[in-house]
NUVEXKOL-155635 format. One line per field, with one value per residue: residue in one letter; chain; y, z, x of N, C-alpha, C in turn. Coordinates in pm, whole numbers. Layout:
// residues N
resn	A,...
chain	A,...
n.north	Y,...
n.up	Z,...
n.east	X,...
ca.north	Y,...
ca.up	Z,...
ca.east	X,...
c.north	Y,...
c.up	Z,...
c.east	X,...
This chain:
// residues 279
resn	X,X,X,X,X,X,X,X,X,X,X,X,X,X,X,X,X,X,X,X,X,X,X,X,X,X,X,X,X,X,X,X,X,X,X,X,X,X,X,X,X,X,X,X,X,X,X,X,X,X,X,X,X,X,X,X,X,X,X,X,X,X,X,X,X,X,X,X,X,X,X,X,X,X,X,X,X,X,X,X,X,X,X,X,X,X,X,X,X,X,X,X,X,X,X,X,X,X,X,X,X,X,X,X,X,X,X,X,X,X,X,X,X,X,X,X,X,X,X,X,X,X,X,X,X,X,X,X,X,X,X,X,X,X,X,X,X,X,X,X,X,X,X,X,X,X,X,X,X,X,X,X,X,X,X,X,X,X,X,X,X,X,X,X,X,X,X,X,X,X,X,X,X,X,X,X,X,X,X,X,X,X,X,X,X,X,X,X,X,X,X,X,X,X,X,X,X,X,X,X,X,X,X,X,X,X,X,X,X,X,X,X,X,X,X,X,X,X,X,X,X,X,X,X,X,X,X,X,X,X,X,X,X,X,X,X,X,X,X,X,X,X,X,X,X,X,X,X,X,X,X,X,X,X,X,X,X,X,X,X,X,X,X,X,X,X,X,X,X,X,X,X,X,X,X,X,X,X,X
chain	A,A,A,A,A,A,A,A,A,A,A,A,A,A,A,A,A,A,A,A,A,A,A,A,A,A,A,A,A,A,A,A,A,A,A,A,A,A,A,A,A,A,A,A,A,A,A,A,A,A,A,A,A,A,A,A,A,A,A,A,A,A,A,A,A,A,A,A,A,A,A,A,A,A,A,A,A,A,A,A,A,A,A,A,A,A,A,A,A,A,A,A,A,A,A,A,A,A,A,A,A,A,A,A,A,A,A,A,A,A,A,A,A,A,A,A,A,A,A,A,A,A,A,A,A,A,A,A,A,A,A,A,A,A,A,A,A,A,A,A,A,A,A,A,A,A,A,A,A,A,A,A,A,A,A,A,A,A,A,A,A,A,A,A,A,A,A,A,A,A,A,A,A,A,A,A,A,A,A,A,A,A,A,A,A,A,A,A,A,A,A,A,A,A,A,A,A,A,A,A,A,A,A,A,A,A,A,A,A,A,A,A,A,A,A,A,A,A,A,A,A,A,A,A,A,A,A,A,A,A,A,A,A,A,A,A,A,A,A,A,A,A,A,A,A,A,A,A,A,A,A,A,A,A,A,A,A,A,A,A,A,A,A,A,A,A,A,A,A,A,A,A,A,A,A,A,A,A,A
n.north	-430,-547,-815,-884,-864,-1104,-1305,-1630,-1450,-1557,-1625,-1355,-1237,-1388,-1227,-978,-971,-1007,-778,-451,-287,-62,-60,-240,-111,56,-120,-225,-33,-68,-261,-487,-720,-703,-540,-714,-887,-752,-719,-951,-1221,-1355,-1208,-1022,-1118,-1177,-908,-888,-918,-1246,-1438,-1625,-1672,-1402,-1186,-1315,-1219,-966,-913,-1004,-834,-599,-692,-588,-631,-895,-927,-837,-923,-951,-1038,-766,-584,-624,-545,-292,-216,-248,-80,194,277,332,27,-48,-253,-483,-475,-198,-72,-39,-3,-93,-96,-89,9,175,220,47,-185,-262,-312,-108,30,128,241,279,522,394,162,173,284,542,763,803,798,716,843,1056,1309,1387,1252,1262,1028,1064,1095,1114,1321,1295,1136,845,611,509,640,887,1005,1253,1510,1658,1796,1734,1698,1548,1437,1089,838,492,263,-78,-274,-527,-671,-922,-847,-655,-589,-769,-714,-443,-71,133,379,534,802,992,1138,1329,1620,1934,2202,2486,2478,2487,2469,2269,2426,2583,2327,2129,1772,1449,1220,854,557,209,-87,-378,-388,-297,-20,302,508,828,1183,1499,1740,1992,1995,2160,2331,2590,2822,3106,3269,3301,3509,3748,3915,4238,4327,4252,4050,3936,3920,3712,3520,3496,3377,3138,3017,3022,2750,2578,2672,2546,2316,1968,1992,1986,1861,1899,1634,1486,1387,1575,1579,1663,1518,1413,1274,1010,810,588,251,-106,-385,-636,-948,-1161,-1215,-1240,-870,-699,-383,-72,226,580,859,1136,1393,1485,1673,1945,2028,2139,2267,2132,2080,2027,1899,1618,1281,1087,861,635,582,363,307,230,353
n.up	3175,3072,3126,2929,2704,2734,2653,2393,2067,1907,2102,2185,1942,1873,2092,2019,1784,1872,1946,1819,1476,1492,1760,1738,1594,1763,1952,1826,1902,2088,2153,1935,1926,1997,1756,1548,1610,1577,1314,1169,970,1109,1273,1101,942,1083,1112,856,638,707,545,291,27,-9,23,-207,-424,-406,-434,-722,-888,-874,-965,-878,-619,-584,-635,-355,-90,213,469,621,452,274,421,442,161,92,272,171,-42,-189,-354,-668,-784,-833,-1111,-1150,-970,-704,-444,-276,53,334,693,796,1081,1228,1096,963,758,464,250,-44,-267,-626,-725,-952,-848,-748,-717,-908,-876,-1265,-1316,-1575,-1774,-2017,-2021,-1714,-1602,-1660,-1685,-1619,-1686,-1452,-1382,-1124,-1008,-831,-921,-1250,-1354,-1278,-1140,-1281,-1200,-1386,-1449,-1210,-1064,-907,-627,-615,-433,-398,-240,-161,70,166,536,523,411,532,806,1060,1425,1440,1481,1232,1012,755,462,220,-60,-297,-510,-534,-839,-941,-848,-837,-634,-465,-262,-96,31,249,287,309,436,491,668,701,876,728,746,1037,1242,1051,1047,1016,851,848,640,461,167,93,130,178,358,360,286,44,5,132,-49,-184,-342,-489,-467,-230,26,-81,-77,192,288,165,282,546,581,603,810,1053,1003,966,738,442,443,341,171,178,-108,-217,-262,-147,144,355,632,678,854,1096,1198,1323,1319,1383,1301,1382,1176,864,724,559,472,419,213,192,-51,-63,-164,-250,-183,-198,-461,-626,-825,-937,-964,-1106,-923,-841,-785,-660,-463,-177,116,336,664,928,1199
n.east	2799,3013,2983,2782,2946,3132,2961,2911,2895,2736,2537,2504,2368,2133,2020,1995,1877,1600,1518,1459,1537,1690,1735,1936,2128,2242,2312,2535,2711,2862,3098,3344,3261,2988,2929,3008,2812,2581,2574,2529,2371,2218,2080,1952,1821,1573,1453,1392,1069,859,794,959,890,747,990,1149,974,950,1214,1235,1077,1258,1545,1815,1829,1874,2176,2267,2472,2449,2192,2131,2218,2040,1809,1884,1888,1573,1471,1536,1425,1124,995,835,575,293,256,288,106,98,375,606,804,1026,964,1232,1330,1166,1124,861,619,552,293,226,-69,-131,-306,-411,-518,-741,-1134,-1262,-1479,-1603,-1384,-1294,-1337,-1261,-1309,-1344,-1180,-784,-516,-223,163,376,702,791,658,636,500,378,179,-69,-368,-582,-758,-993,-1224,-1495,-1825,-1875,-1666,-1541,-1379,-1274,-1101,-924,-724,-600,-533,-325,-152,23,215,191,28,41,-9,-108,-121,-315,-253,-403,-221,-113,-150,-214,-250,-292,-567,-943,-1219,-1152,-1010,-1223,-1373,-1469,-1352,-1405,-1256,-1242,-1143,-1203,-1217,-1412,-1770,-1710,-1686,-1610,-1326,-1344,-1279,-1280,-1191,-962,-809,-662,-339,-253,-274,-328,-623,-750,-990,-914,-766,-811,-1101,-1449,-1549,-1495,-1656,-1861,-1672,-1521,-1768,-1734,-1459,-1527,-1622,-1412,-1266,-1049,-1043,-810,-503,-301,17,339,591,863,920,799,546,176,25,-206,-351,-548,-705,-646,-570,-555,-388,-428,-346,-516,-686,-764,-842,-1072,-925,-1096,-1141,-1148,-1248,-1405,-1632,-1934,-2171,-2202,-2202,-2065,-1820,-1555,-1121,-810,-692,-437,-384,-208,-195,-272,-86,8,139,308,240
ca.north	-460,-670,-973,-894,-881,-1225,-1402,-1585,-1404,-1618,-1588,-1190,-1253,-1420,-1128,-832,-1010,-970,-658,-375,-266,55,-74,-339,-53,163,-179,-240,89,-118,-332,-497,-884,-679,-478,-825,-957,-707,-718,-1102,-1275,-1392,-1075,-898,-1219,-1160,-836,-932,-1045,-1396,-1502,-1615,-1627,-1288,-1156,-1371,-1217,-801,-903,-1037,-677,-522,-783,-612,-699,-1020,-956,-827,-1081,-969,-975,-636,-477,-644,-471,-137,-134,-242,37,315,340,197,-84,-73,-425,-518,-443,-20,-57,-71,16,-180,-31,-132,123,150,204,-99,-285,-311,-282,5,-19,290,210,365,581,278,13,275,302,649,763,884,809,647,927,1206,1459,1453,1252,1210,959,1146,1087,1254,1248,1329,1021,642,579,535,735,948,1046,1408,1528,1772,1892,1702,1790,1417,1340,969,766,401,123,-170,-347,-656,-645,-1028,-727,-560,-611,-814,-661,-304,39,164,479,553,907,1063,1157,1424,1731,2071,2269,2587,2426,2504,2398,2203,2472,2610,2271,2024,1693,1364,1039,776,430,137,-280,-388,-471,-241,99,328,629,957,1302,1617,1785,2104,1994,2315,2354,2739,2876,3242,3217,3452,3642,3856,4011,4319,4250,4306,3889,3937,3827,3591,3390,3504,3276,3025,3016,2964,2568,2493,2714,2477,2171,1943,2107,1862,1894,1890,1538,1485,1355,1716,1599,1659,1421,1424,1139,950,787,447,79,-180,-517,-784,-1046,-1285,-1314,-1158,-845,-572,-235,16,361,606,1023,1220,1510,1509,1745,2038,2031,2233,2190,2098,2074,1996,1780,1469,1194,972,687,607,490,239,309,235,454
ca.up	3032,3022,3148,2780,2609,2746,2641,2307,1947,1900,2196,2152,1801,1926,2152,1934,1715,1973,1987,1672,1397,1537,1892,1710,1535,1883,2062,1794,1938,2247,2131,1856,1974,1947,1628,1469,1605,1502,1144,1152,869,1225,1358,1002,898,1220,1066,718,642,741,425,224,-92,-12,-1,-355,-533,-397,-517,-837,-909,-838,-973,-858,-518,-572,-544,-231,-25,367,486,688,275,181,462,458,56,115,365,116,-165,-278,-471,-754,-782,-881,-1247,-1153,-895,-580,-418,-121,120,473,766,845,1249,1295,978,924,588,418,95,-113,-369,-664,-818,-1064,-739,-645,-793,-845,-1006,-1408,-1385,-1729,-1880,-2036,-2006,-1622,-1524,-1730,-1654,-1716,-1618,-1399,-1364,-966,-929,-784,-1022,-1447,-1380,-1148,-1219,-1276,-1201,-1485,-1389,-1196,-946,-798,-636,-506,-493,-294,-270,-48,108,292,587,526,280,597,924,1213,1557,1422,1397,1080,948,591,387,102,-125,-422,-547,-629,-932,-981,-808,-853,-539,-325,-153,60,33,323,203,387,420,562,696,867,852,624,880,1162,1229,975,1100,931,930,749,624,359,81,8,249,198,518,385,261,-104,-4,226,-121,-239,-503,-486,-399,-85,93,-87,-70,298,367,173,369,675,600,635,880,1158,958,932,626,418,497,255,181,160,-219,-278,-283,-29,177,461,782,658,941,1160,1201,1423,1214,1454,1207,1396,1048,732,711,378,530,306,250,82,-44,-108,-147,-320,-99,-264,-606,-644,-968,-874,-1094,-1065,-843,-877,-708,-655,-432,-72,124,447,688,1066,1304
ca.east	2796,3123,2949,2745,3030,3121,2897,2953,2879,2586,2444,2427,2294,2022,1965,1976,1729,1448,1551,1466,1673,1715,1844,2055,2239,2278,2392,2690,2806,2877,3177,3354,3180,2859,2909,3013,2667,2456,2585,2524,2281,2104,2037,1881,1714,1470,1405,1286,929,905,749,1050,809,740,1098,1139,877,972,1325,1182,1049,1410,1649,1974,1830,1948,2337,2310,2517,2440,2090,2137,2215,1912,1744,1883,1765,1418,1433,1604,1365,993,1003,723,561,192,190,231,-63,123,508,670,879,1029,971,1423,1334,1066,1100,762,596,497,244,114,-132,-138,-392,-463,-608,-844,-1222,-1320,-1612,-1586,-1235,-1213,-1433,-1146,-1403,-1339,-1059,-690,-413,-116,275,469,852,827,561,706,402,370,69,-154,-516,-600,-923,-1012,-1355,-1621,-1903,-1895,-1562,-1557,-1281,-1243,-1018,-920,-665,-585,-418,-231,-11,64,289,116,67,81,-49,-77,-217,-309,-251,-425,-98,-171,-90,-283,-193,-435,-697,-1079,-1358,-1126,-957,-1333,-1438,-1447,-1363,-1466,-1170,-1268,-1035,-1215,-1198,-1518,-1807,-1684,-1651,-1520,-1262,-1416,-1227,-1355,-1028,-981,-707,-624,-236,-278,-355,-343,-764,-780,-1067,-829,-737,-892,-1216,-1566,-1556,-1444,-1764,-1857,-1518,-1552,-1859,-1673,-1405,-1565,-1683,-1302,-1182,-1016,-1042,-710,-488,-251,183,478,626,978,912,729,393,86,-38,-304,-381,-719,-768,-577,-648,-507,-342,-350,-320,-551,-788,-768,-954,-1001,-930,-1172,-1122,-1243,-1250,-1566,-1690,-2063,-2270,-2171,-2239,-1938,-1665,-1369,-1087,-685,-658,-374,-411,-87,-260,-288,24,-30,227,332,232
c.north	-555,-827,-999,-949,-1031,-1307,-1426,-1498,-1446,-1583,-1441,-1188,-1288,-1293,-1017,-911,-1051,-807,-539,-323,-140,62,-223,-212,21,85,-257,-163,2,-170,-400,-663,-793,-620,-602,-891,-893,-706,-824,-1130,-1334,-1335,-1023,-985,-1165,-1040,-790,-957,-1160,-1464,-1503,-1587,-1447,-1205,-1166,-1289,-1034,-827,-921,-882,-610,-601,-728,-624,-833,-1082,-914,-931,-1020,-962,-844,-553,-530,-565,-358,-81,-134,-113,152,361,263,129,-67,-255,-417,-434,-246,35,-56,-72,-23,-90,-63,-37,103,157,86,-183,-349,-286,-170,1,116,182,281,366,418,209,110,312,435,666,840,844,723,727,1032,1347,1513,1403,1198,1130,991,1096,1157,1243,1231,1203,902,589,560,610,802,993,1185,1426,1718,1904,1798,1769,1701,1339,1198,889,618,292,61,-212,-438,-679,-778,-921,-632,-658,-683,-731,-520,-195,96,306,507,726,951,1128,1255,1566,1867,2200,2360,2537,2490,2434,2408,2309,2598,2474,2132,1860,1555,1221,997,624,365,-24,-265,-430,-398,-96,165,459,710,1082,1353,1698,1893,2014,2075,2342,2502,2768,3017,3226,3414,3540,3737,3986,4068,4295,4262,4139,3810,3875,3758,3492,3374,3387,3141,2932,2945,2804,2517,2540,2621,2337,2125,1988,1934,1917,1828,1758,1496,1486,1475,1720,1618,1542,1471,1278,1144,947,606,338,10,-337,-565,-905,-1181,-1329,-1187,-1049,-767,-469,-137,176,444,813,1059,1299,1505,1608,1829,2103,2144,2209,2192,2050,2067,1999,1651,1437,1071,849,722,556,440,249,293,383,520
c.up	2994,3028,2975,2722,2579,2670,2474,2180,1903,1990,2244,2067,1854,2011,2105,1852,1773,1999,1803,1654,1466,1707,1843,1667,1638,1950,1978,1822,2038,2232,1969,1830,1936,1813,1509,1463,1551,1346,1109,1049,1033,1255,1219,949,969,1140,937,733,669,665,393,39,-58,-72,-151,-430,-522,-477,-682,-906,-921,-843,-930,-685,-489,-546,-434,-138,125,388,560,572,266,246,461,305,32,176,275,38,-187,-393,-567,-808,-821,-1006,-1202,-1055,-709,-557,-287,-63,312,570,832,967,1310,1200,947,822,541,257,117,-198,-455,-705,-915,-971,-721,-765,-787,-999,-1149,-1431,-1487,-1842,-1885,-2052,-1845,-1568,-1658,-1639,-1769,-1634,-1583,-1342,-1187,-888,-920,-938,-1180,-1466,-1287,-1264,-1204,-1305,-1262,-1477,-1317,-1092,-864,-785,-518,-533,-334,-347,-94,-28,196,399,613,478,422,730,1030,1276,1544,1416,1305,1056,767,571,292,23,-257,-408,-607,-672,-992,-952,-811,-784,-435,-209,-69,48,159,254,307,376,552,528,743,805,777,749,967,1170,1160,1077,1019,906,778,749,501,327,81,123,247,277,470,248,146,-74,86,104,-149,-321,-440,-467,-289,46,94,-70,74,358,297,283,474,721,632,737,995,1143,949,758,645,475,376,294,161,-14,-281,-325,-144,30,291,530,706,801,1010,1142,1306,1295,1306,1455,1253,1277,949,710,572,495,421,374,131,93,-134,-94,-251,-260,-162,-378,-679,-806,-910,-985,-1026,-982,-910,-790,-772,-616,-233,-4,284,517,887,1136,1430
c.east	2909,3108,2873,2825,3064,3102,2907,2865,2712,2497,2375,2377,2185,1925,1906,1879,1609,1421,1447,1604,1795,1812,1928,2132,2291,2403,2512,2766,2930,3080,3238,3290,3042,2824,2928,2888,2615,2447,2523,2387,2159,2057,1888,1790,1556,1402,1328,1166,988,873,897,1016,804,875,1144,1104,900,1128,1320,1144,1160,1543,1796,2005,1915,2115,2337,2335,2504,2260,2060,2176,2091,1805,1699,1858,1634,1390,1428,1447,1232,1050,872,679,370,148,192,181,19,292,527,801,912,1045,1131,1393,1266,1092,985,716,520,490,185,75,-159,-282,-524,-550,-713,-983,-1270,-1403,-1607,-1416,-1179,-1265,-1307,-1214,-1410,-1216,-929,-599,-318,23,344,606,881,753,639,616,441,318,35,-276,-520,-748,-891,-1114,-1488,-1681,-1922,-1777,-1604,-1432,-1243,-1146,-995,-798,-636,-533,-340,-124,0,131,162,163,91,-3,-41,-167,-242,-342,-284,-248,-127,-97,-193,-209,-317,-533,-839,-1192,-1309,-1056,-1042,-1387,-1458,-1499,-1387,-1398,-1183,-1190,-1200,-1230,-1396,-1607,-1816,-1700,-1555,-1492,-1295,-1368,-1277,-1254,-1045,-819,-601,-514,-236,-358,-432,-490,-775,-886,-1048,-789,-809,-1016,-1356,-1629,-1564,-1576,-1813,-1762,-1545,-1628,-1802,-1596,-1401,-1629,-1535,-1214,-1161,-1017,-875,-653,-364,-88,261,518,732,994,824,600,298,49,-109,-348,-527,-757,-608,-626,-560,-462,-326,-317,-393,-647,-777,-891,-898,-1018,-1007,-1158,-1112,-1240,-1345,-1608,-1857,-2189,-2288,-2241,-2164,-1851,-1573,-1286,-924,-647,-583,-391,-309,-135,-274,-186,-7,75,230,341,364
């Protein structure tokens, strides 16, 4: 490693920026020639989008972006926190170990069916949401809900998975109901998974009641289905499905949550948005 050291300042700069963020910050351990490189505006540049418009227009959204004077600060706040940017409809965020991009969409980008009718769905605010809004499904018997995205708005060369994101508060249907999200490029094969909402393992018709059998055969449509997981930010989320971004041509990624088989009610359910994230 001393022949590393050697060599000059630049010429490790250069290096560590082939490298990721994550083994640039290991290999400033190394030395005080390498901890000077990896800090370097050469090194963290590499790790930005390469759009410079791009960069522009997320700082534009978050003007106190703009004093940040190193590009390795500008990095590590892209990384910290979503940025909110398209009018409400959408929050930017840089994955801190790959630096690749990570988009939720809110609630708002997303077409779901009745949701402008206040007889089944409200848009209400919530202090815990990135969001202005989230949709609240009040009472229907036909959930559908799709939206798109591009993957130019995403990292080349990457895996990506996308997450359902929501919250249930006294829920009504969804938790015997197997629900049906589906990922896939427009055109191609879509990814499909049949998943229960409902993160309560322990299944109510265990309690006492003269219900108990019927809930029972409920029950049993979701037993062994994927179940959603706690989100650092205290909401649910659940794996749709993957994709592949290999940025050789612009595709829409579509994807989509449904339940209509049923003919069930279903009832409080939020719905934060969808978030797009490296695998």
């Amino acid at each position: 490693m001393a022949a590393f050291d050697d060599l000059p300042e630049g010429c490790i700069a250069t290096i560590l920026s082939r490298t990721t963020p994550l083994d640039a910050g290991r290999l400033s351990l190394i030395s005080k020639t390498f901890r000077s490189a990896a800090d370097s505006d050469a090194v963290w540049d590499q790790f930005l989008p390469s759009d410079p418009n791009f960069i522009d227009s997320i700082i534009s959204h978050s003007p106190s972006l703009a004093n940040i004077q190193t590009k390795k600060a500008l990095y590590l706040a892209l990384s910290d926190r979503p940025i909110i940017i398209d009018n409400g409809k959408k929050s930017f965020q840089l994955d801190r170990r790959s630096g690749k991009k990570c988009i939720m969409l809110a609630a708002r980008s997303f077409a779901i069916s009745w949701g402008d009718d206040e007889r089944y769905w409200n848009w209400i605010a919530m202090p815990e949401s990135r969001f202005p809004e989230v949709a609240k499904l009040d009472l229907v018997w036909w959930l559908e809900i799709r939206g798109i995205i591009n993957t130019h708005a995403l990292s080349a060369n990457t895996q990506y998975g996308a997450y359902l994101v929501f919250k249930l508060i006294d829920p009504r249907g969804l938790e015997n109901l197997p629900i049906d999200l589906s990922v896939g490029v427009e055109g191609g094969n879509n990814n499909t998974k049949i998943v229960c909402l409902d993160p309560n393992l322990e299944p109510m018709w265990q309690m006492a009641g003269r219900r108990n059998r019927h809930m029972s055969r409920l029950q049993n449509r979701v037993v062994g289905l994927p179940r959603p997981n706690i989100r650092s930010d205290e909401w649910l989320e659940i794996e749709m499905g993957e994709f592949f971004n290999s940025s050789i041509e612009h595709e829409e990624i579509h994807m989509s949550v449904i339940e209509t088989k049923s003919n069930q009610l279903k009832c409080n359910f939020l719905f934060e948005g969808i978030e797009i994230r490296p695998k």
